[in-house]
N, C-alpha and C positions, 0 to 999 in steps of 0.2 A: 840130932845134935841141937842142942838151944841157942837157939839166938841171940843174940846179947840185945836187951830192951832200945827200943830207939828213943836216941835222949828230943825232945821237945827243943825246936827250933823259938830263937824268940820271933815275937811277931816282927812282921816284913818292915823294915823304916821305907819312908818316902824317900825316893831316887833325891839327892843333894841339888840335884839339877834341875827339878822339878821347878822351886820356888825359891826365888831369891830373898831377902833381905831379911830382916827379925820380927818377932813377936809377931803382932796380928795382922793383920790387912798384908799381906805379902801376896806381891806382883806374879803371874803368870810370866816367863821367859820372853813369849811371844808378845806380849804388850812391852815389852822393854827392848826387845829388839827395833820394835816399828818403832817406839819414841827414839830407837840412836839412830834409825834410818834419817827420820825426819828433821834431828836436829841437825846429823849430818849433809843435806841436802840444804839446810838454810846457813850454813856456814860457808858452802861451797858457792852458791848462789848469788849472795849479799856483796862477797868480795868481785865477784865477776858482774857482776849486774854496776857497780860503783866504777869498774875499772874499763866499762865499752858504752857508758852511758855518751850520750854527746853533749860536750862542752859546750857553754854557750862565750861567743863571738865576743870579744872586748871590741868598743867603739871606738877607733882610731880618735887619735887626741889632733885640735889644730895642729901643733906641731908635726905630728905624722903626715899629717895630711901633705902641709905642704913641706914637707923632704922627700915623698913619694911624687910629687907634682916636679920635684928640681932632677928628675933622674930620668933619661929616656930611655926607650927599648933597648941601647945598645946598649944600658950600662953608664952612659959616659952623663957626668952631671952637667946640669942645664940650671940660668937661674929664669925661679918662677916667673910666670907672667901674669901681672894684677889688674883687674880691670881698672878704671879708673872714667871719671866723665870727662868726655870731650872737652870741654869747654873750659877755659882757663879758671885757676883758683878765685873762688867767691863771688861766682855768678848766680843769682839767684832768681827764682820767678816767685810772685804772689801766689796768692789763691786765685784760681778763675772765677770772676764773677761773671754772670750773666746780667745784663744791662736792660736788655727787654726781647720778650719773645711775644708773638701773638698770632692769633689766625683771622683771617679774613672777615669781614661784619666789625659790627660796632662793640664799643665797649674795649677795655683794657687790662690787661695779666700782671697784677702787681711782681715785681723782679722776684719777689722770693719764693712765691708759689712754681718759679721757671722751672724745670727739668735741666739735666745738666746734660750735655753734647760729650761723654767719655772720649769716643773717637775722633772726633776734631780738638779739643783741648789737648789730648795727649799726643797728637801729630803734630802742632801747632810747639807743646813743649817739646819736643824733642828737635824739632826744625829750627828752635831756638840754641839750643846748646849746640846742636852740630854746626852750627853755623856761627859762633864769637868772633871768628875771626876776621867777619863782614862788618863789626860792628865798630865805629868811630872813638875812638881812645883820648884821653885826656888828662891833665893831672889827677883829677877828682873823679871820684865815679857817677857815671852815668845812669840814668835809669830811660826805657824807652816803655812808652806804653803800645803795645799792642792791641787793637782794635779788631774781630775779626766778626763780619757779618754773613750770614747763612739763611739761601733761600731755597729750603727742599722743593718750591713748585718751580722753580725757571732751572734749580740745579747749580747756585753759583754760590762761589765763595769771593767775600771781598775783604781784603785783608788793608790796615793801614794803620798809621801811627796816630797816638792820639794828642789832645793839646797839656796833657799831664807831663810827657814827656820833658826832659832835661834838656835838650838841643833841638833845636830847629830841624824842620820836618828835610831839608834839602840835605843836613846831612846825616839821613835815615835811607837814602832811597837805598843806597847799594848794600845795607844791610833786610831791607826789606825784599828785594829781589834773589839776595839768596837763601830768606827763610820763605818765600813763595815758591821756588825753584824745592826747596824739601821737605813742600807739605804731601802728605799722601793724598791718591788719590780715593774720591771715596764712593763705595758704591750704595747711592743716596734709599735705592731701595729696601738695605737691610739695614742700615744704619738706627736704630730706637729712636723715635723725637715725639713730641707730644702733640709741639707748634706745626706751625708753618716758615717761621722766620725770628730768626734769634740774631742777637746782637751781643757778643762776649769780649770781657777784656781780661790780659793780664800783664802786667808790670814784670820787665825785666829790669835786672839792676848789674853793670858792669865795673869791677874794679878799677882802679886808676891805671893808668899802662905804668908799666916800670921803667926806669933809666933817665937819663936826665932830658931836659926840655930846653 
């Protein structure tokens, strides 16, 4: 029996799947799957990385400051507490000037070449403000000059009123007594000085007392 002729198959197309897109330069499947991997991982990434980043800290404003300051552990509000200086409204001190320092032998340390005493002036100021209320009152304001000499080799201080002052020195004493009573004590060993003996002033000035006369 005959066979009936075998009809001719057309040639084989490429599988649809093989290669994506048109005309020429068309992508391998596998290069297009890795670009959606990749796009997909930086879509995923971008929003999480944005959303566990750590924020940075806002700088409480004065105002917070102190409405956190007026509230204690329990909760219950407290009003703030401000520092304020000792010493009664518009008291004021000069600049310290240094008068003369020198050291032993001959010859003389003009005043402005002197080194400055931080730790005695600044004991000296503060022994002054915490102490106003030793100081003599009057319609007008006062000013007292303070006087205060320093000798690193015998180790003394000497403290006194000078003739610049506003009032008579008699009545300075019981203001003088209780800014000797709050000068610090100093330990002359570590104290920075250049001299041997310094001689410093500074002008205090006290407002008039209030209320009538």
């Amino acid at each position: 029996m005959n066979r009936p002729p075998l009809s001719s198959s057309p040639p084989s197309q490429p599988s649809p799947y093989r290669y994506l897109g048109r005309g020429g330069g068309e992508r391998p499947v596998r290069v297009q799957i890795i670009i959606a991997l990749v796009a997909g991982m930086i879509l995923v990434a971008v929003p999480l990385y944005l959303w566990r980043r750590p924020q940075r800290e806002s700088i409480p404003s004065a105002d917070a400051a102190v409405a956190d300051a007026g509230v204690t552990d329990g909760g219950s509000s407290v009003a703030p507490v401000f520092l304020v200086d000792s010493g009664p409204p518009g008291v004021t001190l000069s600049p310290f000037t240094t008068i003369r320092c020198e050291n032993p032998g001959p010859g003389k340390t003009p005043p402005e070449r002197c080194d400055h005493l931080t730790f005695f002036e600044d004991g000296l100021a503060r022994a002054i403000r915490e102490n106003t209320a030793c100081a003599p009152t009057g319609k007008t304001q006062i000013t007292v000059s303070f006087v205060m000499e320093l000798d690193f080799r015998t180790k003394k201080i000497n403290l006194f009123t000078g003739k610049s002052s506003s009032i008579k020195r008699e009545k300075t004493k019981e203001l003088l007594r209780c800014v000797k009573r709050a000068m610090p004590t100093p330990d002359w060993a570590t104290v920075p000085h250049q001299y041997v003996r310094y001689k410093v002033n500074v002008v205090a000035t006290y407002p008039p007392a209030a209320g009538p006369f």
